[in-house]
C-alpha positions in Angstrom: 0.0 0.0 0.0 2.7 2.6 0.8 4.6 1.7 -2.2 1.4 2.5 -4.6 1.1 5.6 -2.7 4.3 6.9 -3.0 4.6 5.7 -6.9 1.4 7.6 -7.2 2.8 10.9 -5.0 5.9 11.1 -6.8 4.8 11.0 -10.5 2.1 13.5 -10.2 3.3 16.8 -11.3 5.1 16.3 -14.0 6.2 14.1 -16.6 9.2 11.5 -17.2 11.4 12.3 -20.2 13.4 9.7 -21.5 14.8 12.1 -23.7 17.3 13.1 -20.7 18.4 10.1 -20.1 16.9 10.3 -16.6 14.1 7.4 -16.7 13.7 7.1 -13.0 11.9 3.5 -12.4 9.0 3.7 -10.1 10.8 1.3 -7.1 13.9 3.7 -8.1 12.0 6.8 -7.0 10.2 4.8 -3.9 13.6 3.4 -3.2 15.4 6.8 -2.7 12.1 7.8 -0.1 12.8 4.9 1.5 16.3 5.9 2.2 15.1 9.4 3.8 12.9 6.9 6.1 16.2 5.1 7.1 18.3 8.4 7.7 15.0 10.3 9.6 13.7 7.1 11.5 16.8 6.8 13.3 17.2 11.3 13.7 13.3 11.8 14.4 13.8 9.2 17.5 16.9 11.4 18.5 15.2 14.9 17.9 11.7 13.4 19.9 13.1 11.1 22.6 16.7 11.2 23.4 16.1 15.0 25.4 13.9 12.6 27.5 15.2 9.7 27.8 18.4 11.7 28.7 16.7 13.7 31.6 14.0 11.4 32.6 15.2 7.7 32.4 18.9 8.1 32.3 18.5 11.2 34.9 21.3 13.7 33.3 20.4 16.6 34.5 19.1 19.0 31.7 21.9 22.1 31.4 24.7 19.0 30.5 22.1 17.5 28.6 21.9 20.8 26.5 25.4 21.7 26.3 25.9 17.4 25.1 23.3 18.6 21.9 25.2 21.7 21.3 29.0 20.9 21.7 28.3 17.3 20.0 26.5 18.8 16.6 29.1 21.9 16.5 31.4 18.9 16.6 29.7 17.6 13.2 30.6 20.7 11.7 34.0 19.9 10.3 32.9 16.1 9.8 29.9 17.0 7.3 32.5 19.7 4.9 35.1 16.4 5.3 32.5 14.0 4.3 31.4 16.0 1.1 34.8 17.0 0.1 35.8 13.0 0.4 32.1 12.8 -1.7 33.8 14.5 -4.4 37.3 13.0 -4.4 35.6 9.4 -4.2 35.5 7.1 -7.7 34.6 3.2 -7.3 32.8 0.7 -9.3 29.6 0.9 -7.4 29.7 4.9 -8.0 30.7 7.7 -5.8 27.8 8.1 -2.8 26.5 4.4 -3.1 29.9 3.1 -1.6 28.7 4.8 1.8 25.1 3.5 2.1 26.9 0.5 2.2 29.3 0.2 4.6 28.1 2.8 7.1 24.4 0.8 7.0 25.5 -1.8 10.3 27.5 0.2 12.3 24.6 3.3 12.4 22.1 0.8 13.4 24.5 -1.0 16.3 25.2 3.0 17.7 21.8 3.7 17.5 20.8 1.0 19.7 23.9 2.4 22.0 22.6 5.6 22.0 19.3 4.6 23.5 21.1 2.2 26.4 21.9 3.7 29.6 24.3 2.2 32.0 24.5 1.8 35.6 27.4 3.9 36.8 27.8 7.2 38.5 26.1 10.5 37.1 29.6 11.5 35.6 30.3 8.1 33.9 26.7 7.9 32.1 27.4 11.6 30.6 30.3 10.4 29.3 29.1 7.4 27.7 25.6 9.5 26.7 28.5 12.0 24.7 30.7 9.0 23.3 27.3 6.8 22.0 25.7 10.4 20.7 29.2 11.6 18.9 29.6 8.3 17.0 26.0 8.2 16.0 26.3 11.9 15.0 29.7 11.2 12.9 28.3 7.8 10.8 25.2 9.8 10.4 27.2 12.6 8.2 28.8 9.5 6.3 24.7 8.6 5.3 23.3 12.5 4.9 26.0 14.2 3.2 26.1 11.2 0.8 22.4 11.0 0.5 21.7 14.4 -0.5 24.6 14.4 -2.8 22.7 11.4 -4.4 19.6 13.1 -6.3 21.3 15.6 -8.7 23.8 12.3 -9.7 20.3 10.4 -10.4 18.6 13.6 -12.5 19.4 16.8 -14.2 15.5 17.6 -14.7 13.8 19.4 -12.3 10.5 17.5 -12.7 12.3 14.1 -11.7 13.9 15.9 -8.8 10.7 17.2 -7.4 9.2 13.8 -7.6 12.1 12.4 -5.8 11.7 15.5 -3.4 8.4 14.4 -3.3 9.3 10.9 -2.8 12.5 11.8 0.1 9.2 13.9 2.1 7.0 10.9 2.0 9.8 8.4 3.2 10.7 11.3 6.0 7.0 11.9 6.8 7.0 7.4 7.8 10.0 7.9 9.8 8.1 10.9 11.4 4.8 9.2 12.0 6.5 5.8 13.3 9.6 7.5 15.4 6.8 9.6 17.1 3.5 7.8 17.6 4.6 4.9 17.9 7.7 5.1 20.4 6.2 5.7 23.6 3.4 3.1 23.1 6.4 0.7 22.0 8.3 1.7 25.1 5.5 0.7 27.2 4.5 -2.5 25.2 7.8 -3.7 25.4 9.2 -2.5 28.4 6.9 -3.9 30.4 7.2 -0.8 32.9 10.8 -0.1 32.4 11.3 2.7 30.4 15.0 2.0 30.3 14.1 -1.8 28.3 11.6 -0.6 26.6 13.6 2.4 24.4 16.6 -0.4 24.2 14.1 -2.6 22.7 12.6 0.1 20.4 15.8 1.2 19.4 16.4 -2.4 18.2 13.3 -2.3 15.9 14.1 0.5 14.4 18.1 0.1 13.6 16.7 -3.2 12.5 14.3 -1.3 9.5 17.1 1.9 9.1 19.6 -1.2 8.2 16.9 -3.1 5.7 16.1 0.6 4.0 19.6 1.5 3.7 21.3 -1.8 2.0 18.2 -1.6 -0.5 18.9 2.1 -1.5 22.3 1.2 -2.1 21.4 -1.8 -4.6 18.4 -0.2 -5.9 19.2 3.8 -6.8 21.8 4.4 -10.0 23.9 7.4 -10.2 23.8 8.8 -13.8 25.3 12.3 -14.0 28.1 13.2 -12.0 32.3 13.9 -12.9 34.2 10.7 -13.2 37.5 13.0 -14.0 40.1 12.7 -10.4 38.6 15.7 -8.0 41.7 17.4 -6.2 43.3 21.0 -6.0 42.7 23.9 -2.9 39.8 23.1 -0.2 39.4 27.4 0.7 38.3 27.7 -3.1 36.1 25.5 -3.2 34.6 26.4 0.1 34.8 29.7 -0.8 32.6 29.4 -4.1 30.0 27.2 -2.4 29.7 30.5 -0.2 29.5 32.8 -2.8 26.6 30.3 -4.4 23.2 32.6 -3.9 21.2 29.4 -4.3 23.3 27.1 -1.9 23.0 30.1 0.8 19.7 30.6 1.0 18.7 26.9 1.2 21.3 26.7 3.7 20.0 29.1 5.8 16.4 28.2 5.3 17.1 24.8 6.0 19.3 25.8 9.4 16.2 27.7 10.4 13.5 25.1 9.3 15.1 22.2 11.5 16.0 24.9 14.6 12.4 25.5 14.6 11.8 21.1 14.2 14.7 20.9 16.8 12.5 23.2 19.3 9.2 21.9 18.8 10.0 18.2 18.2 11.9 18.4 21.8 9.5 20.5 23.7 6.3 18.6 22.6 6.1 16.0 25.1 7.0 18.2 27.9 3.8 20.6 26.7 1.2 17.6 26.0 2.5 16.5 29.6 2.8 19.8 31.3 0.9 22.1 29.6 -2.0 20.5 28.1 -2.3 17.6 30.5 -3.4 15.4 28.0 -0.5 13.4 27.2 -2.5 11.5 24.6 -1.5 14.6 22.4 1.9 13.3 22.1 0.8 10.5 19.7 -1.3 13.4 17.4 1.0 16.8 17.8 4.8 14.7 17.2 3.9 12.9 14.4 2.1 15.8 12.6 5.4 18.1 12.4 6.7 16.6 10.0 4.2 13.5 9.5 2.4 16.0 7.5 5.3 15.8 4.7 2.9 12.7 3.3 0.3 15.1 2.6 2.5 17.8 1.2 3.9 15.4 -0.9 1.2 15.2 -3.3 0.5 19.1 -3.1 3.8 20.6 -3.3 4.8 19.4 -6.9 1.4 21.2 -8.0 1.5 24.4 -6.0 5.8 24.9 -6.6 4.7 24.2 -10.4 2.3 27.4 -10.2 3.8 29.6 -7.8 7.6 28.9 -8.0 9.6 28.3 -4.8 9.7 31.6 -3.4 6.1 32.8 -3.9 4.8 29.4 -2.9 6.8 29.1 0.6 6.5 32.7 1.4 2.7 32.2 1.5 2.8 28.8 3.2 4.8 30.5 6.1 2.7 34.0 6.6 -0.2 31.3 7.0 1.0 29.1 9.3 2.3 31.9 11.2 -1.4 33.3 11.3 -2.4 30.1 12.3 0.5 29.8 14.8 -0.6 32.7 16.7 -4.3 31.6 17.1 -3.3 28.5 18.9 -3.1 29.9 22.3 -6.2 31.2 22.2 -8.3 27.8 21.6 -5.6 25.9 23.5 -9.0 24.6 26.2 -10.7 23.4 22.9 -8.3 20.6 22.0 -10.3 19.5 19.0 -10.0 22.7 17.9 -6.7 23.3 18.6 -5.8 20.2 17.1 -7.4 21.0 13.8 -5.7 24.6 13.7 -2.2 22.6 14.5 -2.6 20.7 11.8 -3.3 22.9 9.4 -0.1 24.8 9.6 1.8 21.8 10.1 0.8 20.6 6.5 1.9 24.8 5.1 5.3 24.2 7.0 5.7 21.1 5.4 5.3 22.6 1.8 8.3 24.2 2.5 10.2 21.3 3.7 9.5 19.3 0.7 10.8 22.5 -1.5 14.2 22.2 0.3 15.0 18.9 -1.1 14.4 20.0 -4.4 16.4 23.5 -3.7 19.7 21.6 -2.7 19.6 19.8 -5.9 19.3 23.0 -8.0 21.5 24.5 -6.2 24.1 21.9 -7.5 23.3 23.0 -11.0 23.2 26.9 -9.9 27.2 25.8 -8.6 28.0 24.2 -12.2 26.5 27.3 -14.1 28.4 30.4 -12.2 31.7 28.1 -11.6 32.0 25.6 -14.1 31.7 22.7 -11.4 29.5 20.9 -9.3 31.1 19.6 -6.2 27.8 17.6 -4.9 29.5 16.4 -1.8 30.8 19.6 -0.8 27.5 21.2 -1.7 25.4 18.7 -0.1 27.4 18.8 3.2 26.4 22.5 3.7 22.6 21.3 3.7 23.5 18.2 6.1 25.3 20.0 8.5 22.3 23.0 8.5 19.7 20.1 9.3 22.2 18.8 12.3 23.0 22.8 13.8 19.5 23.8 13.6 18.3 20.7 15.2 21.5 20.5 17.9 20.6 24.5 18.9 16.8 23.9 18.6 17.3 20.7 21.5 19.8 23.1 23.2 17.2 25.9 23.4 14.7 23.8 25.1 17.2 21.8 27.5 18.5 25.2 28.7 14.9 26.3 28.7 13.7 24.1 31.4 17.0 23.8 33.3 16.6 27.7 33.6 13.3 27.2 35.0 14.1 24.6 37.5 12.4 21.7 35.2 12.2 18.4 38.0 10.0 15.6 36.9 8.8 14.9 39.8 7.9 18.3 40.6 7.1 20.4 37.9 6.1 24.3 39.1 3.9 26.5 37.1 7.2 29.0 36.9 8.4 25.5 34.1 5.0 25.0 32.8 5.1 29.2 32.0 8.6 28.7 30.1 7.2 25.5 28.3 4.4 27.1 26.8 6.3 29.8 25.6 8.9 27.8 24.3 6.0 25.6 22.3 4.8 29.0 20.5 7.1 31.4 20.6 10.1 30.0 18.9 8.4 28.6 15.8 6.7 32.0 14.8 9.8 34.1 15.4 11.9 31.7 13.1 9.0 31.0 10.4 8.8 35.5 10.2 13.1 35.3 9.7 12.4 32.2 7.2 10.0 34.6 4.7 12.7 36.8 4.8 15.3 34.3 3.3 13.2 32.6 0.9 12.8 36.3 -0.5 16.3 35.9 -2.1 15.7 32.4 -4.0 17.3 32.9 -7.5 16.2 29.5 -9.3 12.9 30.4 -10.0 12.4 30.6 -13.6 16.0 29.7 -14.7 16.0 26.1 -14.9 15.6 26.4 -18.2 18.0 28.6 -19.0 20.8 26.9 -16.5 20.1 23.7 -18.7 21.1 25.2 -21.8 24.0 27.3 -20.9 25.8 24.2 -19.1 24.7 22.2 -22.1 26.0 24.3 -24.5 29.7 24.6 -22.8 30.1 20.4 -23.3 28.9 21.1 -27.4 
């Protein structure tokens, strides 16, 4: 059924051309969703869970747990521009990104399962085994991202096929949402039979088992097509510097550092406000999975409104309305139907624009090869990975600090924390979405594609 779906999603909008050379199968397209579902499976159960799992079942206390997020995903920095620039330098016979899909699949899932396994030692010894599992999983997730994104334009040059595999990437990200969210906490207490601590182990086992099973099949199942087989060497600054002089690269870097600080702060806080706030933790299972689980829905309407509007237009609008809708929410918070319908409205606008980044760090590839003369995927596509891992590593940061500034304690929470959460839940999603429209504003693609096409085509005539 979810195969159908996603064949359906990710050919609507536009049309295959053989003509290109770029005649994407329909388990080729699902295939390279299904490898977003690995990546964010195994991310959305960090980003939702670990803050805590850390805090409440391991019982770090929440200003180290903040500082862990930060200094560990500042960390990643170098690793994601070393990953793309070894991206670029790498040529073997199974291609230059699928080499890393392959041998990174088993050791991600084993840290995974680490990550969410406590041990019994004294406070000091679990945060230093909570910063060496959290590290690793952080530097073999950089050798699946950076590869990953650096996959699409290698697989297509037409910007149809690359907003049906956007399309495709949003659906296998909005499963990994919708099963990382809803379903780890009623997993947890299934399995663990009361123990929180056996029950994430045990989760964390089922899901590094399906991250593993997605992964080896995008490595046998997506072909790269279009990419430079010539020996990549020469200066790192240069290159480094051109990727910053890139208008497109910068501005889906930035939006996409924005769009996961604002995931990063909900996605951690959510549980806390269901809990706390709302006292209807049932909410968790709704408000996590919607957002991002809303990407399935935004899937099918993206290619169709992005075809009309253009990128810029389209996620300026999404944004202003969710942002409208954003600030209503406090007011019918009593009226959770209500609320919940209102939530899940601008959950499915923000989504719009998440599906549009995919797409955007693929043009910006060809933006790269028209103003330079080169492409440098791997160096490009590190950029948009390491934006995803400092927006969602300050995001968790935020909120940790957040409620260790406010004297967060489990057992007893004061209405002084409840105050800071509720804040936290609204405030810091609207105030990013309003800096968000102003990025998007400078988007240069729109309407070029065309034109980018024929000007790279005609330097290799």
């Amino acid at each position: 059924m979810t195969s159908a779906i996603a064949s359906h999603a990710i050919q609507d909008g536009s049309t295959m051309i053989s003509a290109h050379g770029d005649d994407l199968r329909p388990w080729e397209k699902i295939s390279y969703g299904l490898g977003d579902f690995a990546c964010g499976l195994s991310w959305n159960a960090v980003g939702a869970f670990l803050l805590y799992f850390y805090t409440n079942v391991a019982l770090l206390p929440a200003a180290a747990v903040g500082t862990l997020f930060l200094l560990s995903r500042l960390f990643d920095a170098g690793i994601d521009l070393g990953v793309g620039l070894l991206v670029d330098r790498t040529r073997t016979r199974w291609g230059r990104t699928r080499p890393y899909f392959l041998f990174t699949a088993i050791p991600f899932s084993i840290l995974l399962v680490l990550t969410f396994t406590t041990i019994d030692a004294s406070a000091g010894a679990k945060l230093a085994y909570a910063y060496i599992t959290f590290s690793l999983l952080g530097i073999l997730y950089s050798f699946l991202a950076v590869p990953f994104s650096a996959l699409m334009p290698m697989m297509t040059t037409h910007h149809g096929n690359r907003m049906q595999l956007g399309s495709a990437r949003a659906i296998g990200t909005s499963i990994s949402v919708i099963l990382a969210t809803a379903a780890t906490m009623p997993l947890v207490g299934l399995l663990g039979g009361g123990s929180e601590r056996l029950g994430f182990a045990l989760v964390a086992i089922i899901f590094a088992g399906l991250t593993l099973a997605a992964l080896l099949n995008l490595f046998f199942s997506c072909k790269e097509r279009h990419h430079d087989e010539s020996p990549r060497g020469g200066a790192i600054w240069p290159q480094v510097r051109a990727m910053l002089r890139n208008r497109a690269w910068l501005v889906t870097f930035l939006f996409c550092t924005l769009n996961f600080l604002r995931f990063g702060c909900v996605i951690s806080v959510t549980a806390f406000f269901a809990i706390e706030v709302m006292r209807a933790p049932w909410m968790i299972g709704i408000l996590l999975p919607a957002v991002s689980g809303t990407l399935l829905l935004s899937a099918f309407i993206a290619p169709l409104l992005f075809k009309r509007t253009g990128i810029r237009k389209g996620c300026m609008a999404a944004l202003a309305l969710a942002i409208v809708l954003h600030l209503v929410l406090p007011w019918i918070e009593a009226q959770h139907m209500l609320f919940l319908t209102a939530f899940l409205i601008a959950a499915i606008l923000v989504s719009l624009t998440m599906t549009a980044i995919f797409t955007m760090a693929a043009d910006a590839v060809d933006y790269h090869e028209w103003i330079f003369g080169t492409r440098n995927e791997g160096l490009l596509s590190s950029g948009i990975s390491l934006s995803t891992k400092i927006g969602m590593a300050v995001g968790t940061a935020i909120i940790a600090y957040v409620l260790a500034i406010a004297g967060y304690e489990p057992k007893a929470v004061t209405e002084g924390a409840r105050a800071a959460i509720r804040w936290a839940y609204y405030g810091w999603p609207i105030a990013i979405m309003i800096v968000q429209i102003v990025i998007i504003a400078f988007w240069p693609m729109d309407g070029l594609h065309d034109r980018i096409r024929r000007d790279i085509a005609n330097r290799t005539t």
